[in-house]
N, CA, C and O atoms as CSV, one atom per row, in Angstrom:
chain,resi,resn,atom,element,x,y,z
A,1,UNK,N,N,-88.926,225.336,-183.760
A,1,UNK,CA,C,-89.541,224.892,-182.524
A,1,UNK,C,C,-90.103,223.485,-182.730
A,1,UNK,O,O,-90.640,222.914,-183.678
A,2,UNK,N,N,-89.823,223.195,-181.663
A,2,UNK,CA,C,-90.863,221.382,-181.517
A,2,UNK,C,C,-91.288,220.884,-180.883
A,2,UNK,O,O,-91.153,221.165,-179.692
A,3,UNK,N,N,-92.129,219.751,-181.339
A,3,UNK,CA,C,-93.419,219.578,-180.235
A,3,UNK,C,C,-93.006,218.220,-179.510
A,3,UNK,O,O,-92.155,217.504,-180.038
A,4,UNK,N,N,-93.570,217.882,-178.370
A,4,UNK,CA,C,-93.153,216.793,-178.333
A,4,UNK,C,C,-94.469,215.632,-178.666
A,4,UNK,O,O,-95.621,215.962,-178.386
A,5,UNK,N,N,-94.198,214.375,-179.233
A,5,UNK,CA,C,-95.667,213.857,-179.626
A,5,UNK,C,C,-95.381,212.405,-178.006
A,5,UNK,O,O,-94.281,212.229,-177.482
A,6,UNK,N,N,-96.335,211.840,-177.702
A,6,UNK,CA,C,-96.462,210.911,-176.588
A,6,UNK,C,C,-97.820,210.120,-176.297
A,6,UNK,O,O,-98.610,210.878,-175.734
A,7,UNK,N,N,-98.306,208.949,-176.482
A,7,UNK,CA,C,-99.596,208.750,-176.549
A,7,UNK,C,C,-99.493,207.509,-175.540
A,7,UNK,O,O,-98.357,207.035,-175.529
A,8,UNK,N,N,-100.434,206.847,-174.662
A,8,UNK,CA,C,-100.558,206.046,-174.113
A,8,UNK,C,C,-100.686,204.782,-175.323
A,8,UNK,O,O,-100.292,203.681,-174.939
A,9,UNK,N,N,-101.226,204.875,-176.797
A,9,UNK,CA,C,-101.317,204.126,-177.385
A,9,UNK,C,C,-100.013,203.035,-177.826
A,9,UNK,O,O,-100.186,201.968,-178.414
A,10,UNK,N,N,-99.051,203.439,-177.506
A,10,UNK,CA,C,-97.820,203.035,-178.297
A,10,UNK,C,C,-96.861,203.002,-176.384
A,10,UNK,O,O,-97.075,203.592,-175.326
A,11,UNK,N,N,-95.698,201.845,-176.909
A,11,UNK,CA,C,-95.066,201.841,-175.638
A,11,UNK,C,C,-94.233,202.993,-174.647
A,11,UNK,O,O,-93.666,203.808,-175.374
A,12,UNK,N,N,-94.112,203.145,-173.838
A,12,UNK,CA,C,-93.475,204.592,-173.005
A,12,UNK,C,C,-92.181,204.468,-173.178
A,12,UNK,O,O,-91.716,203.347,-172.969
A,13,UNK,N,N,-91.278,205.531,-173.590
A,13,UNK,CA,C,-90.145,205.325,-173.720
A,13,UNK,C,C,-89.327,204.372,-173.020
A,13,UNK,O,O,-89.663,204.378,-171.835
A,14,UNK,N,N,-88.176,203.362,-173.297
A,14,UNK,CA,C,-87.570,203.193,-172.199
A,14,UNK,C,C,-86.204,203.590,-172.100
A,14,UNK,O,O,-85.290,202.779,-171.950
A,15,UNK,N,N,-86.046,204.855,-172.183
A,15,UNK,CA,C,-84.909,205.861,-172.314
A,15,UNK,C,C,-85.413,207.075,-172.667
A,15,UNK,O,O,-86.502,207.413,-173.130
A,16,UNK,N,N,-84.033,207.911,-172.243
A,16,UNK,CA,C,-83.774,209.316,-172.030
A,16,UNK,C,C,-84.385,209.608,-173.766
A,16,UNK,O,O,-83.698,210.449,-174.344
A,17,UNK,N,N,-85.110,209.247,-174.294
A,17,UNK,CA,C,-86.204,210.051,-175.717
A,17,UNK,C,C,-87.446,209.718,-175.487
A,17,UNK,O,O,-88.011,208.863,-174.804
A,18,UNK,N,N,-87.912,210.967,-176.531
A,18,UNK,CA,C,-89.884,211.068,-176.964
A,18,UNK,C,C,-89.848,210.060,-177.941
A,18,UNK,O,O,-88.978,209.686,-178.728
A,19,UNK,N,N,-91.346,209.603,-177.630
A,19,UNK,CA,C,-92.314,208.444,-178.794
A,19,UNK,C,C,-91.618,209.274,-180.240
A,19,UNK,O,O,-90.747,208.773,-180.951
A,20,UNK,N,N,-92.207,210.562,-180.439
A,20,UNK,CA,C,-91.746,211.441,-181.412
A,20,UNK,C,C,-91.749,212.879,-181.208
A,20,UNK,O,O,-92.231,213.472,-180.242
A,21,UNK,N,N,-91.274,213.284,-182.026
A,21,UNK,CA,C,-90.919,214.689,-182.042
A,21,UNK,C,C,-91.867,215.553,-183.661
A,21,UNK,O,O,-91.757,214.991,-184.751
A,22,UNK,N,N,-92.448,216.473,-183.574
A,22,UNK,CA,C,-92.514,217.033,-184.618
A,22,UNK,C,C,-91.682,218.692,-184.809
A,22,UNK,O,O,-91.681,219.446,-183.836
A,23,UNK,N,N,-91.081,219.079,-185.992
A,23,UNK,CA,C,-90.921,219.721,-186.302
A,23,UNK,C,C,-90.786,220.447,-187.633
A,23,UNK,O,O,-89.905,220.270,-188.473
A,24,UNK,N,N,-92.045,221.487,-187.692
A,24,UNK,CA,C,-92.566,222.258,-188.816
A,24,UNK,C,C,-93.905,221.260,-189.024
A,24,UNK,O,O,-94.730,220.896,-188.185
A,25,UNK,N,N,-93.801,220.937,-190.553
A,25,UNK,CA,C,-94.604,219.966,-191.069
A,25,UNK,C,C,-94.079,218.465,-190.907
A,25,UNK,O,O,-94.770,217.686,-191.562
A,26,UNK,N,N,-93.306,218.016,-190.385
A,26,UNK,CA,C,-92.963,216.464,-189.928
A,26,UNK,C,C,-92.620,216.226,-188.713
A,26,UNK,O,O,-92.150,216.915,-187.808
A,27,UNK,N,N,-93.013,214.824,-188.856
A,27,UNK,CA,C,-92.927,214.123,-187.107
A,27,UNK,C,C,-92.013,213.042,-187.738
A,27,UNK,O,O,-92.189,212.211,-188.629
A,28,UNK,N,N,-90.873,213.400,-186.865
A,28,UNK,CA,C,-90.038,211.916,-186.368
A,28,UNK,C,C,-90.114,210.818,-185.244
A,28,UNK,O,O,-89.953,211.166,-184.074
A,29,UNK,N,N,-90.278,209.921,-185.462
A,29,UNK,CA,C,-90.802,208.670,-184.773
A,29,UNK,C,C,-89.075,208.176,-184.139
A,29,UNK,O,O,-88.035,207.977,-184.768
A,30,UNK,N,N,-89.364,208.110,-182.715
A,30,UNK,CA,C,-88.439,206.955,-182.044
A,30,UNK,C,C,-88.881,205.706,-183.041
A,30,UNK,O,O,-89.919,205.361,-183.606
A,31,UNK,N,N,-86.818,204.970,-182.896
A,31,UNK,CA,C,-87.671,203.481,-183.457
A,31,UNK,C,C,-88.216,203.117,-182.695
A,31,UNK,O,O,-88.015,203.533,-181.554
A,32,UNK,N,N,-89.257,202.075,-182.988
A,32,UNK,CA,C,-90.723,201.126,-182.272
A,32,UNK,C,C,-90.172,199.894,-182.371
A,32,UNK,O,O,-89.936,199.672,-183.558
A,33,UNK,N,N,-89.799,198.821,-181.550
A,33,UNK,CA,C,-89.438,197.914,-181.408
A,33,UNK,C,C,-90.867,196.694,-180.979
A,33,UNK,O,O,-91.576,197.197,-180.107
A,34,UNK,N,N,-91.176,195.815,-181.253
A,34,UNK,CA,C,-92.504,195.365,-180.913
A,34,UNK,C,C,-93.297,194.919,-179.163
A,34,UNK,O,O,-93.894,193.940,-178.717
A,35,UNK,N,N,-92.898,196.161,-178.659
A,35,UNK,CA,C,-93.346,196.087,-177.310
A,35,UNK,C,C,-95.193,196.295,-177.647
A,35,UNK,O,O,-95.623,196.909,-178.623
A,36,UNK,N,N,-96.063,195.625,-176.591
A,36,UNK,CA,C,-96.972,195.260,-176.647
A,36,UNK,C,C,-97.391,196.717,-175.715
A,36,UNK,O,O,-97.025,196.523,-174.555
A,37,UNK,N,N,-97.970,197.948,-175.853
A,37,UNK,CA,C,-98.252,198.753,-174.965
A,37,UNK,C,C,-98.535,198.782,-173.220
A,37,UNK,O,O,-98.128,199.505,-172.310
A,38,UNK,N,N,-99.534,197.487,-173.309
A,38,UNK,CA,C,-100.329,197.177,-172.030
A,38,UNK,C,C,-99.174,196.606,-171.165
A,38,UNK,O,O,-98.915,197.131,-170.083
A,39,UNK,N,N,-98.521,195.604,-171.597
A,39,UNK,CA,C,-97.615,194.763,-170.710
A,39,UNK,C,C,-95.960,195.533,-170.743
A,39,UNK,O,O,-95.078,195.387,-169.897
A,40,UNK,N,N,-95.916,196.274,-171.861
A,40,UNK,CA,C,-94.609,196.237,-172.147
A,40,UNK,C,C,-93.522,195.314,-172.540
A,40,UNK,O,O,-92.299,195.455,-172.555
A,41,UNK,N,N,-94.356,194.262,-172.875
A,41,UNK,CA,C,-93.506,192.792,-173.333
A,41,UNK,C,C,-93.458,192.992,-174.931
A,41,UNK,O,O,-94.117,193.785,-175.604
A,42,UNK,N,N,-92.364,191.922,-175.412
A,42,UNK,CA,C,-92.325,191.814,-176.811
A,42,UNK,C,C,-93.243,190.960,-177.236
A,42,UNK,O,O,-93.064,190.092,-176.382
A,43,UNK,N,N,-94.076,190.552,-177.896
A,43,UNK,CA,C,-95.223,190.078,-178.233
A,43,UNK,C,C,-94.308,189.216,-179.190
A,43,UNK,O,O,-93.376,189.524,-179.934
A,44,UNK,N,N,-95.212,187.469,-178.750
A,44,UNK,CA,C,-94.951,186.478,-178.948
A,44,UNK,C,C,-95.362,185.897,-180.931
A,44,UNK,O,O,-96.313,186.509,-181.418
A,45,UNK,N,N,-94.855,185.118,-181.621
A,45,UNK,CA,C,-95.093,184.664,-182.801
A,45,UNK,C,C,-94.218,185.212,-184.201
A,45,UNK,O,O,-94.686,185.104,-185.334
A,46,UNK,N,N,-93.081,185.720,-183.954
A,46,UNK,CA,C,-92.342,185.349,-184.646
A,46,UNK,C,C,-92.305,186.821,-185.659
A,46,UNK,O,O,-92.965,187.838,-185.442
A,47,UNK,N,N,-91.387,186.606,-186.745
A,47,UNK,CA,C,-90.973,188.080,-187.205
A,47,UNK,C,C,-92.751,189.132,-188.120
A,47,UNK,O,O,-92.924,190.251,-188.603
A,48,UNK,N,N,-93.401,188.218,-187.950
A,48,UNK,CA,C,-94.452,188.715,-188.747
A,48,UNK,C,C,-95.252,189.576,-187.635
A,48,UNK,O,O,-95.510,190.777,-187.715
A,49,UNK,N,N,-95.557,188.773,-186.671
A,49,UNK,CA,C,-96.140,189.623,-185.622
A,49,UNK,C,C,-95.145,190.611,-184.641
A,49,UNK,O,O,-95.402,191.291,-183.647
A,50,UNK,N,N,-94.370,190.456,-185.109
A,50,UNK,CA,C,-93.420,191.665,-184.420
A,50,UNK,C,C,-93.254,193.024,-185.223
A,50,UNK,O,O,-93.158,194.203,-184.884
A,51,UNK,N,N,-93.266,192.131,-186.818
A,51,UNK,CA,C,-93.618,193.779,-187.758
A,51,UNK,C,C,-94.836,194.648,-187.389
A,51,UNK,O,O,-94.880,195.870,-187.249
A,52,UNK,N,N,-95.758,193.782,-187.272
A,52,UNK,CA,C,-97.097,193.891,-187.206
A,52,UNK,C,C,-97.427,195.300,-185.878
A,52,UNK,O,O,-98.064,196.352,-185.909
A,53,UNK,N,N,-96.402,194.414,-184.572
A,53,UNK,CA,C,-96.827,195.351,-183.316
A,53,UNK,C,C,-96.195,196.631,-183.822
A,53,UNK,O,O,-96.809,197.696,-183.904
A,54,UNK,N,N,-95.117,196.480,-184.106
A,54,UNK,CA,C,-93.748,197.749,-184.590
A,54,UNK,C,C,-94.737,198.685,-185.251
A,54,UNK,O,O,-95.005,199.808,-184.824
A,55,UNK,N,N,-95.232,198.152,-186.278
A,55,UNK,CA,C,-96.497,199.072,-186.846
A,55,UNK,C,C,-97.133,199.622,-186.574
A,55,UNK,O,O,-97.194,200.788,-186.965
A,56,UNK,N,N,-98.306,198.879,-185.414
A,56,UNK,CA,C,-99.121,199.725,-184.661
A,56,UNK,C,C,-98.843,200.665,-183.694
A,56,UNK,O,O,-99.774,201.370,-183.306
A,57,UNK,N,N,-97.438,200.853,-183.101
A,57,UNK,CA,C,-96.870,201.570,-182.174
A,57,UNK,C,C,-96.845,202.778,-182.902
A,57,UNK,O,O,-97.562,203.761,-182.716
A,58,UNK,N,N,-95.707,202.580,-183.988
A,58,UNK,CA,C,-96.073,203.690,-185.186
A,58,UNK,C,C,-97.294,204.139,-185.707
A,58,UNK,O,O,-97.265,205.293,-186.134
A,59,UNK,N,N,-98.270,203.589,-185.780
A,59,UNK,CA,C,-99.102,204.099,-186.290
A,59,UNK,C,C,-100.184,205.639,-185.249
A,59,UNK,O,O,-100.599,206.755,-185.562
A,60,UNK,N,N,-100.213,204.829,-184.066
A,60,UNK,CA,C,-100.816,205.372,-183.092
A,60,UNK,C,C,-99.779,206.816,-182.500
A,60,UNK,O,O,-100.378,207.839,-182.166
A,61,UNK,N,N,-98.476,206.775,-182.431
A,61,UNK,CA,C,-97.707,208.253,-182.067
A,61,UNK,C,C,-97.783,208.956,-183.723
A,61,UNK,O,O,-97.455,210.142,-183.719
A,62,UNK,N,N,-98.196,208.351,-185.229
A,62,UNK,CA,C,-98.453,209.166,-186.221
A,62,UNK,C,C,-99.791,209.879,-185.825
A,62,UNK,O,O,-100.025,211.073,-185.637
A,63,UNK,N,N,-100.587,208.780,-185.760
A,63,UNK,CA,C,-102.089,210.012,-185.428
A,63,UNK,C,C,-102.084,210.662,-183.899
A,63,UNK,O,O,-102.771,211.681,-183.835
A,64,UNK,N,N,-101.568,210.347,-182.894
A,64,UNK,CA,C,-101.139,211.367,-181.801
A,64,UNK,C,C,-100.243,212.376,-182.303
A,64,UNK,O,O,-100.034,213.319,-181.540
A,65,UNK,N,N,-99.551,212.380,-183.650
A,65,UNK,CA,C,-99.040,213.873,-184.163
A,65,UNK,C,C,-100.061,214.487,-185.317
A,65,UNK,O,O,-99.754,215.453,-186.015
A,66,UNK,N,N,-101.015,213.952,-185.389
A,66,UNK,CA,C,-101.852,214.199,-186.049
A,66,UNK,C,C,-101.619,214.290,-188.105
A,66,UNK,O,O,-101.795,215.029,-189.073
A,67,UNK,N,N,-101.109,212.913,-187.692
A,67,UNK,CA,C,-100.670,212.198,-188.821
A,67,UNK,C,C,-101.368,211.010,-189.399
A,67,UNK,O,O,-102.519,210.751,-189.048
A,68,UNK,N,N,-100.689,210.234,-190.319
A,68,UNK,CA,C,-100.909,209.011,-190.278
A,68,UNK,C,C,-99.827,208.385,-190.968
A,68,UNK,O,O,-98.823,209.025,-191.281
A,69,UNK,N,N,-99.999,206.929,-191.275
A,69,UNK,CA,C,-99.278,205.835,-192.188
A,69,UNK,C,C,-98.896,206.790,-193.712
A,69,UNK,O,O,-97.799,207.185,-194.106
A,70,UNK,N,N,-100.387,206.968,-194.388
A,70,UNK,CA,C,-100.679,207.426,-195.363
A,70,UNK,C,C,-98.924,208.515,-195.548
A,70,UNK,O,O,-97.888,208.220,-196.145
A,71,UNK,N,N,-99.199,209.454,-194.942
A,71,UNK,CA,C,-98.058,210.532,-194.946
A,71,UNK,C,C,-96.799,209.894,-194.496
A,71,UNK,O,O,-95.939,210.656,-194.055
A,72,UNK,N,N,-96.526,208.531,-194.534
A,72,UNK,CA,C,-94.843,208.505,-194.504
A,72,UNK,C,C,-94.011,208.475,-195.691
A,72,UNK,O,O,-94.229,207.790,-196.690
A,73,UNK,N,N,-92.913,209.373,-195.482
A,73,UNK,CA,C,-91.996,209.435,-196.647
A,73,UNK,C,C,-90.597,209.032,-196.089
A,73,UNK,O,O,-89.593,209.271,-196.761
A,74,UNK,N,N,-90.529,208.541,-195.103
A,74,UNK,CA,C,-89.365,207.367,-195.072
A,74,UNK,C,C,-89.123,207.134,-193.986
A,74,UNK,O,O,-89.011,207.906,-193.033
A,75,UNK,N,N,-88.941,205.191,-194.082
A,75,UNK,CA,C,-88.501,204.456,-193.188
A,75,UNK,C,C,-87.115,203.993,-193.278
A,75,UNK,O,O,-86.355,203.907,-194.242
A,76,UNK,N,N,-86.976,203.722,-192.066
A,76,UNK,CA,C,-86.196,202.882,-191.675
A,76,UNK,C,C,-86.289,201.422,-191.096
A,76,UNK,O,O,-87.254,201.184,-190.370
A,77,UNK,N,N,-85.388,200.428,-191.345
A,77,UNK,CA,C,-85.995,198.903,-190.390
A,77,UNK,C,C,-84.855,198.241,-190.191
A,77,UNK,O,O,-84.026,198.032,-191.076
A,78,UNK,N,N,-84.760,197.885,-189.034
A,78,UNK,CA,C,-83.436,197.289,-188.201
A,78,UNK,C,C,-84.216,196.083,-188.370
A,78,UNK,O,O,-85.401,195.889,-188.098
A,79,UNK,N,N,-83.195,195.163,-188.954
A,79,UNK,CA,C,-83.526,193.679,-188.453
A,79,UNK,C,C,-82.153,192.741,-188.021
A,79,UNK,O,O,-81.030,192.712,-188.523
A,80,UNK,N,N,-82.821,191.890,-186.715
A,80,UNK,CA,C,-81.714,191.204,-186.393
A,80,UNK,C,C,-81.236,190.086,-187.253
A,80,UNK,O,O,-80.336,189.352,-186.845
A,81,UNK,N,N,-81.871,189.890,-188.597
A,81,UNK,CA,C,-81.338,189.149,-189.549
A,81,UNK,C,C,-81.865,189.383,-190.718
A,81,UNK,O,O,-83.090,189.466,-190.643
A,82,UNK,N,N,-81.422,189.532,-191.826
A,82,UNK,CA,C,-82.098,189.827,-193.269
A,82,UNK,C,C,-82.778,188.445,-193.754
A,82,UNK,O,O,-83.474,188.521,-194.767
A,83,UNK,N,N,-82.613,186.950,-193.006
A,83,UNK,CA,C,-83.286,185.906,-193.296
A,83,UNK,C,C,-84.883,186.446,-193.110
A,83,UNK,O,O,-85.781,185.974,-193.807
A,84,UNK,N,N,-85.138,187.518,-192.058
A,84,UNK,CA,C,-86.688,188.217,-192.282
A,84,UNK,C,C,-87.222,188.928,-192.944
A,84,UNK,O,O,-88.428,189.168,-193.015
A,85,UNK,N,N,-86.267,189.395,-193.571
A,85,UNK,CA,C,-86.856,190.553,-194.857
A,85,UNK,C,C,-87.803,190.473,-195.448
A,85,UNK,O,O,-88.509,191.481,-195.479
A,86,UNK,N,N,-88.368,188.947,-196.367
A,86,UNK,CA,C,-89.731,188.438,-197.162
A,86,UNK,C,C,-90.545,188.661,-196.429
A,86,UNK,O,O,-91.538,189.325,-196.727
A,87,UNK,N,N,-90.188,187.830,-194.526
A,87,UNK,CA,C,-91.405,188.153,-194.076
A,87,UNK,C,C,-92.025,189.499,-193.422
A,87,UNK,O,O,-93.193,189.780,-193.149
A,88,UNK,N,N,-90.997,190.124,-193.291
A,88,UNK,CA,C,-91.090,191.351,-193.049
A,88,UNK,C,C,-91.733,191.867,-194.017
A,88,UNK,O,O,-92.934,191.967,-193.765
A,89,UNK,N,N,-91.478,192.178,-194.860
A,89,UNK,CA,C,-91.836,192.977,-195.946
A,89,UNK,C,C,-93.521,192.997,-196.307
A,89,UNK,O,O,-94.287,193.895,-196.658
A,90,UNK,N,N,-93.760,190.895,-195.915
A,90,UNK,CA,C,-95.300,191.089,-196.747
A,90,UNK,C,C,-95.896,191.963,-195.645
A,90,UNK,O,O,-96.687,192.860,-195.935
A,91,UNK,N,N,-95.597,191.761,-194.617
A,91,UNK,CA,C,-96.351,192.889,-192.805
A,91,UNK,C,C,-96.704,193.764,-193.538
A,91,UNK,O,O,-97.856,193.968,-193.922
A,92,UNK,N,N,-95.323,194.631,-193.919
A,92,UNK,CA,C,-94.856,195.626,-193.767
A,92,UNK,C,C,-95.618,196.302,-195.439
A,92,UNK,O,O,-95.790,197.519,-195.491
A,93,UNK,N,N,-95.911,195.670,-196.352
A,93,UNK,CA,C,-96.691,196.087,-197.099
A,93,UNK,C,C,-98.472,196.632,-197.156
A,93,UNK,O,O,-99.187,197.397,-197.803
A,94,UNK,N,N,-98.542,195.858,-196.248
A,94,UNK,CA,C,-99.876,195.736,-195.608
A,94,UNK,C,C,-100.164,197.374,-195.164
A,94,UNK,O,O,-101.171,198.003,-195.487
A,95,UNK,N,N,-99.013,197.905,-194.333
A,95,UNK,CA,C,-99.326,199.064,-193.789
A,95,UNK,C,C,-98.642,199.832,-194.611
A,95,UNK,O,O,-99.526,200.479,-195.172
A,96,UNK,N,N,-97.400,200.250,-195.135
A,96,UNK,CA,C,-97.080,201.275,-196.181
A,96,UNK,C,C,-97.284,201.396,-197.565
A,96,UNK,O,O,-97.409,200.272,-198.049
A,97,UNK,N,N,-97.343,201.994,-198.129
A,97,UNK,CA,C,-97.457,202.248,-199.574
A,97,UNK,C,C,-99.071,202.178,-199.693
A,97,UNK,O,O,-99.379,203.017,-200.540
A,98,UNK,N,N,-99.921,201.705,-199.333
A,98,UNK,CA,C,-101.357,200.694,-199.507
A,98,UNK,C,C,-101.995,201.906,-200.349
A,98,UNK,O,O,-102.258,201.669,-201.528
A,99,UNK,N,N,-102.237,203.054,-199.888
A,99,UNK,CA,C,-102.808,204.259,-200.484
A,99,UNK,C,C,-102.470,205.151,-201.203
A,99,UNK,O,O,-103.288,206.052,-201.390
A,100,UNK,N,N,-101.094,205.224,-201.890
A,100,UNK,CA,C,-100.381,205.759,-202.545
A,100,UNK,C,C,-98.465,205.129,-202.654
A,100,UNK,O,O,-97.986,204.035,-202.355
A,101,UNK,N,N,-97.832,206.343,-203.186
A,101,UNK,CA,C,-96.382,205.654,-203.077
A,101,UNK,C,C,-95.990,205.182,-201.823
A,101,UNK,O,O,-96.432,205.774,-200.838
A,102,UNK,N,N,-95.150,204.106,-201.654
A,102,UNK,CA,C,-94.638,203.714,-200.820
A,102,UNK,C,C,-92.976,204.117,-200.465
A,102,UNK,O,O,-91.978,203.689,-201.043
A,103,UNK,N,N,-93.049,205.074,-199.332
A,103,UNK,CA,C,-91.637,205.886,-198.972
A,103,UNK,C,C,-91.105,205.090,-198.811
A,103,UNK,O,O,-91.389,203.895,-198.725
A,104,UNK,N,N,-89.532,206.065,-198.691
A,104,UNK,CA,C,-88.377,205.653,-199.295
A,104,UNK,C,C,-88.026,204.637,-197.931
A,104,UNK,O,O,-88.688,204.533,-196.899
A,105,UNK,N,N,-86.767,203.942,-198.301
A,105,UNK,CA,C,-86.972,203.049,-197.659
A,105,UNK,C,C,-85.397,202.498,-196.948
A,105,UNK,O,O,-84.619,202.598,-197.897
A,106,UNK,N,N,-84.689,202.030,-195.859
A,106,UNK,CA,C,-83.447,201.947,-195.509
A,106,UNK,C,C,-83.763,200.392,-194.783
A,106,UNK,O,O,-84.498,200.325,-193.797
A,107,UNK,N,N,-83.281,199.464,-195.237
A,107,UNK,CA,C,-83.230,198.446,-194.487
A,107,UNK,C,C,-82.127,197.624,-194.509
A,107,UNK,O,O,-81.532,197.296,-195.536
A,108,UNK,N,N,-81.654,197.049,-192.608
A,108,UNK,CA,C,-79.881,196.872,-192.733
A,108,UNK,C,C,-80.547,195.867,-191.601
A,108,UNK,O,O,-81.723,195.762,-191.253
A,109,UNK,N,N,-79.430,195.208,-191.181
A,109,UNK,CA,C,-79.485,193.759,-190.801
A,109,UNK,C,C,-78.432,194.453,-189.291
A,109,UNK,O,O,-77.335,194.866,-189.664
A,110,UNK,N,N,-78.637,194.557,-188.084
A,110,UNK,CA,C,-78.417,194.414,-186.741
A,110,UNK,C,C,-77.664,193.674,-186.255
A,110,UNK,O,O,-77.828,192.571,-186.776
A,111,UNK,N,N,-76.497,193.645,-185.135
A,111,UNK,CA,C,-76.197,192.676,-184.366
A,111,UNK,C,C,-76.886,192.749,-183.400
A,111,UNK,O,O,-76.486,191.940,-182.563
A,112,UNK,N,N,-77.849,193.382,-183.018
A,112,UNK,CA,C,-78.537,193.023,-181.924
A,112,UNK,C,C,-79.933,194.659,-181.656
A,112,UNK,O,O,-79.861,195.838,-182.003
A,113,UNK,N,N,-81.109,193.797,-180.840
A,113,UNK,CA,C,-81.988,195.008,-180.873
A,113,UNK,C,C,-82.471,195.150,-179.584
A,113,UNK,O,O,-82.435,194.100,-178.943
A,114,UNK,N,N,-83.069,196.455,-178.789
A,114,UNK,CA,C,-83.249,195.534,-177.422
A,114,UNK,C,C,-84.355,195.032,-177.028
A,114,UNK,O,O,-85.514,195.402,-177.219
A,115,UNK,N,N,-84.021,194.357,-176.589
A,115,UNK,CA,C,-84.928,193.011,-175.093
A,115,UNK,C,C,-85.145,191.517,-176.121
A,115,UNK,O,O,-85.719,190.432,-176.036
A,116,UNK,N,N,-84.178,192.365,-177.219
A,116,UNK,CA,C,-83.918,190.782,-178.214
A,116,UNK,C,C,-84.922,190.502,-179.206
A,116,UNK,O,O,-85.309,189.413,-179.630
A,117,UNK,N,N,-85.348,191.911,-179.562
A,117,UNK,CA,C,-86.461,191.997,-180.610
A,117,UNK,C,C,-85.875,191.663,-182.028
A,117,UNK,O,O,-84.705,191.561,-182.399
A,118,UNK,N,N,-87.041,191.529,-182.688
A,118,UNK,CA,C,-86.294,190.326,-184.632
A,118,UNK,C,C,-85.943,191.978,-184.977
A,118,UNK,O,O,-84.812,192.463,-185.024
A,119,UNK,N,N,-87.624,192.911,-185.270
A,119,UNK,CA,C,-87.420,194.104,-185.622
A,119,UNK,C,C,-87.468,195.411,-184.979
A,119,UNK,O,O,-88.013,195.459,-183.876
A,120,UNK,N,N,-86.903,196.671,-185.572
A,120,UNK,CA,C,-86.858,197.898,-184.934
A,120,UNK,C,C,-87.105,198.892,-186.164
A,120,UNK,O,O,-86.342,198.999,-187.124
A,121,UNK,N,N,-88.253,199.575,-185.985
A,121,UNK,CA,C,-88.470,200.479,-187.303
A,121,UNK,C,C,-89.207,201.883,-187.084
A,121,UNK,O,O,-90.149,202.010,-186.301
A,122,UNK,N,N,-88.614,203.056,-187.954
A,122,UNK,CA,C,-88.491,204.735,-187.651
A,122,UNK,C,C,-89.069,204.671,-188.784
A,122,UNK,O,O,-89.231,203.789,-189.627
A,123,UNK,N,N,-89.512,206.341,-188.615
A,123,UNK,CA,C,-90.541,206.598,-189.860
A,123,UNK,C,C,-90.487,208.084,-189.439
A,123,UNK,O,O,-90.406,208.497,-188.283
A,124,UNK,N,N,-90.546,208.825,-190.584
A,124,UNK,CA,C,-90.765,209.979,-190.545
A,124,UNK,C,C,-92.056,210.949,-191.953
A,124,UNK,O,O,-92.040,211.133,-193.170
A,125,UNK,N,N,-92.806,211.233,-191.012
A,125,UNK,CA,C,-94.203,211.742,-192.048
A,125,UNK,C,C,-94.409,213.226,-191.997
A,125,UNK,O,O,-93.767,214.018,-191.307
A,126,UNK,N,N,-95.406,213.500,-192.834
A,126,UNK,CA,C,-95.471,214.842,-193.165
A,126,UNK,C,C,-96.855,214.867,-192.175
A,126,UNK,O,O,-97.422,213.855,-191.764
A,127,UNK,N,N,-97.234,216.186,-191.909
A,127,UNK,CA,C,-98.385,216.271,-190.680
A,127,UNK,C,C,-99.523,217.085,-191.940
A,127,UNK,O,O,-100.659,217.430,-191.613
């Protein structure tokens, strides 16, 4: 059985899927693309602050499954070019691994993401 997870904190779908889904002890996360909740826009400044929003989208449907960062054991990260990866990564360190191991990890380079976002990134945690 599964739950569905949905929080005003993080952007509203824009398609036929849930923010996330849990089932048993884990929640799977829609990817989070760096939509800004309030506006629904992609938030302006470049691949660092786009990791950054991607993050907090994730972060907020983890603790609406009554999760967190802490409990991810693997991502995923779409980028529309691997020229972002460094900067991606320092973001992206900031929020995973910080408190223990840092899950496993899939990162591939995109021809394209939508509304023309740099990044797109899934995560799946233990509850």
């Amino acid at each position: 059985m599964s739950t569905v997870i949905a929080t005003e904190k993080a952007p509203a779908a824009i398609g036929p899927y849930s923010q996330g889904v849990r089932v048993g002890n884990l929640v799977f996360t829609a990817g989070q693309i760096p939509l800004d909740p309030a506006t629904m826009q992609i938030v302006s400044g470049g691949i660092q602050a786009q990791t950054k929003q991607a993050l907090e989208n994730l972060k907020a449907i983890l603790e609406a499954a009554g999760s967190s960062l802490d409990r991810v054991v693997k991502s995923t990260v779409f980028l529309q070019s691997l020229d972002d990866f460094a900067a991606m990564n320092e973001v992206y360190a900031t929020y995973l691994g910080v408190n223990g191991p840092a899950p496993g990890r899939t990162t591939v380079q995109v021809a394209a993401l939508p509304k023309q976002a740099l990044v797109e990134i899934e995560l799946v945690a233990e509850v």
